[in-house]
Steps between C-alpha positions, in 0.01 A plus 500: 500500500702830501794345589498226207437854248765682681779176484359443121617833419808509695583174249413699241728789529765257566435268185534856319804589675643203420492503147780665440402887433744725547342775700141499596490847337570340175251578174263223420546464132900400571607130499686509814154513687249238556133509339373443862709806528416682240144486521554584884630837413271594195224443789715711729539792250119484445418538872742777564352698129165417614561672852648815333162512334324477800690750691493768195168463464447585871750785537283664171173412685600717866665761285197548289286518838775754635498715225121478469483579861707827463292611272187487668617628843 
């Protein structure tokens, strides 16, 4: 079963290769990219701004603890 999910997706980055975009980099409101495309990199910006998030919000929490720790030793 993994290897029909892993050769589906394979197909599917090709099909999206294939469609004549430019540069895989390219912004997905421009023509030149597919709307498999573009919707493939609107879900890739969300992932990476929604692992910022996470990380931030982690740094903040071990700082806090740090800082609280210093002052109570």
């Amino acid at each position: 079963m993994k290897e029909t999910r892993v050769s589906k997706y394979q197909q599917y980055r090709k099909s999206i290769s294939k469609k004549g975009s430019k540069g895989f980099f390219a912004p997905s409101k421009t023509e030149e990219v597919s709307i498999e495309m573009g919707l493939f990199l609107k879900l890739k910006k969300k992932r990476t701004i929604e692992n910022a998030v996470i990380i931030s919000v982690c740094a903040v929490i071990v700082l806090t603890l740090v800082i609280v720790g210093l002052r109570l030793f």
